[in-house]
C-alpha positions in Angstrom: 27.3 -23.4 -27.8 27.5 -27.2 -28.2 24.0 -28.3 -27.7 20.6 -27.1 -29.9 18.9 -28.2 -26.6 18.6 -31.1 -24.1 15.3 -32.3 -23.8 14.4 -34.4 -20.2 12.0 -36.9 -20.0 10.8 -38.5 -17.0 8.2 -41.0 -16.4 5.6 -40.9 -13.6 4.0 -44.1 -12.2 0.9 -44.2 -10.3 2.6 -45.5 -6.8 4.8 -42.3 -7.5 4.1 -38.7 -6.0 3.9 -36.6 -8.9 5.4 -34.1 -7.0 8.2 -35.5 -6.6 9.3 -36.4 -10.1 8.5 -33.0 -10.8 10.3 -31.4 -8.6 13.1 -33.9 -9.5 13.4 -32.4 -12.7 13.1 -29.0 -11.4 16.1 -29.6 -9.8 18.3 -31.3 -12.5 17.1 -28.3 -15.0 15.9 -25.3 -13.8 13.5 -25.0 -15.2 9.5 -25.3 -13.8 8.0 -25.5 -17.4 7.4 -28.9 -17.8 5.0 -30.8 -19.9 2.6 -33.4 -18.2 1.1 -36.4 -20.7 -1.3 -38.5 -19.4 -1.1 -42.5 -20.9 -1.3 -45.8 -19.5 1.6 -49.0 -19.5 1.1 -52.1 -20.8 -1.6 -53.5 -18.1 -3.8 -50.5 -18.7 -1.9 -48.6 -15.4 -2.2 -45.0 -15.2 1.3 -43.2 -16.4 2.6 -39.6 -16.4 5.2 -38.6 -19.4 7.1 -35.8 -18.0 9.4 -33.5 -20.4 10.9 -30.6 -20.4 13.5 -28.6 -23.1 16.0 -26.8 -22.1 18.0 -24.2 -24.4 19.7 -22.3 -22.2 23.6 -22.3 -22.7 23.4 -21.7 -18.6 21.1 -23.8 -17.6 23.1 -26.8 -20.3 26.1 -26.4 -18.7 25.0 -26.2 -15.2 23.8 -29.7 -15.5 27.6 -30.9 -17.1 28.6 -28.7 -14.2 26.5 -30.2 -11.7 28.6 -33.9 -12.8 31.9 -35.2 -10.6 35.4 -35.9 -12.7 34.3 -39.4 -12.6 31.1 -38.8 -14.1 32.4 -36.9 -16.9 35.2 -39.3 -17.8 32.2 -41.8 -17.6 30.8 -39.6 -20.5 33.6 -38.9 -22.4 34.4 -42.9 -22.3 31.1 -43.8 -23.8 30.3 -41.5 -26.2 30.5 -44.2 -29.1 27.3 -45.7 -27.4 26.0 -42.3 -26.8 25.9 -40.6 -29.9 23.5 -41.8 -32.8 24.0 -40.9 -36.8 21.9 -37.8 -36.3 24.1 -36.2 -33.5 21.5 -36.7 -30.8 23.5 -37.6 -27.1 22.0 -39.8 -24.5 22.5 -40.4 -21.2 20.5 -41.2 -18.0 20.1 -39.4 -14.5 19.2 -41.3 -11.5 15.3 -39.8 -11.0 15.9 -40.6 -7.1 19.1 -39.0 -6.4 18.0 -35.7 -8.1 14.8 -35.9 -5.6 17.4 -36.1 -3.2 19.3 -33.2 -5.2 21.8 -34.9 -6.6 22.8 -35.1 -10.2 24.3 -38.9 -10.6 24.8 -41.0 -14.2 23.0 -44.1 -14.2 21.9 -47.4 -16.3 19.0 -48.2 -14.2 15.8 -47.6 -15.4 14.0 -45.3 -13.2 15.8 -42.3 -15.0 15.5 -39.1 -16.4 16.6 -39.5 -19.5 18.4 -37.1 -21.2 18.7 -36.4 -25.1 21.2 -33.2 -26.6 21.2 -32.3 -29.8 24.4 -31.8 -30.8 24.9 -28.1 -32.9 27.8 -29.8 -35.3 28.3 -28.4 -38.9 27.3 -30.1 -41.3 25.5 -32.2 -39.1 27.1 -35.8 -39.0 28.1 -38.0 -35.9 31.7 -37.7 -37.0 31.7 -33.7 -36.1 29.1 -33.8 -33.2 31.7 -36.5 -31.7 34.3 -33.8 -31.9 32.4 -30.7 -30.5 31.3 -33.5 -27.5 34.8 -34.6 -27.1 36.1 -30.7 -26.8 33.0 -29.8 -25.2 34.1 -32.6 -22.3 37.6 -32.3 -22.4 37.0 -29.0 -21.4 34.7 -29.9 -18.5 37.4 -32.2 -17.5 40.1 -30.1 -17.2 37.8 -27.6 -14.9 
């Protein structure tokens, strides 16, 4: 297996249907076991933090799975900018288009976002580069 987990993290303002994000991330994971926070933004507005973990080696690979060729090769472009020291990958999901049930790769900022930790031995961003580069290839040549 290639990831310890992906965790998802979505955030909920208060002109949003809660719903909605929810079932957003539903979608995207599989999974309906997901964590609401209440908080509030800067100007004191109400906020929703919504996360969920997966650990599934299924339900992580149905979400590579659920990416086109182009998104992939997006991934496997930018892993430099993706991967910190600690092996933890990042990347974004449009929160709209999963709604819409749609998985899509985005740098906007209404997002899911996305963190993997990498299962790389001894754990250094040097070898969780090369289980994510295999673990891509791979998807790419599917």
């Amino acid at each position: 297996m290639t990831f310890h987990y992906l965790l998802f993290r979505a955030f909920c303002q208060a002109t949003e249907d809660e719903k909605k994000v929810i079932s957003a991330i539903e979608f995207v994971t599989g999974s309906e076991d997901i964590s609401v926070t209440r908080s509030q933004g800067f100007h004191g507005n109400p906020i929703l933090v919504l996360e969920t973990e997966v650990k599934s080696k299924k339900r992580i690979d149905s979400v590579f799975q659920n990416l086109d060729h182009q998104q992939l090769q997006e991934l496997r472009d930018t892993l430099g900018s993706r991967l910190d020291d600690d092996g933890n990958f990042f990347f974004r999901l449009d929160k709209q288009a999963a709604f819409e049930e749609r998985i899509v790769l985005t740098t906007q900022d209404d997002v899911i976002a996305v963190k993997g930790k990498v299962k790389a031995y001894p754990n250094n961003r040097e070898n969780a580069m090369k289980v994510l580069v295999d673990y891509l290839d791979d998807r790419l040549s599917k």
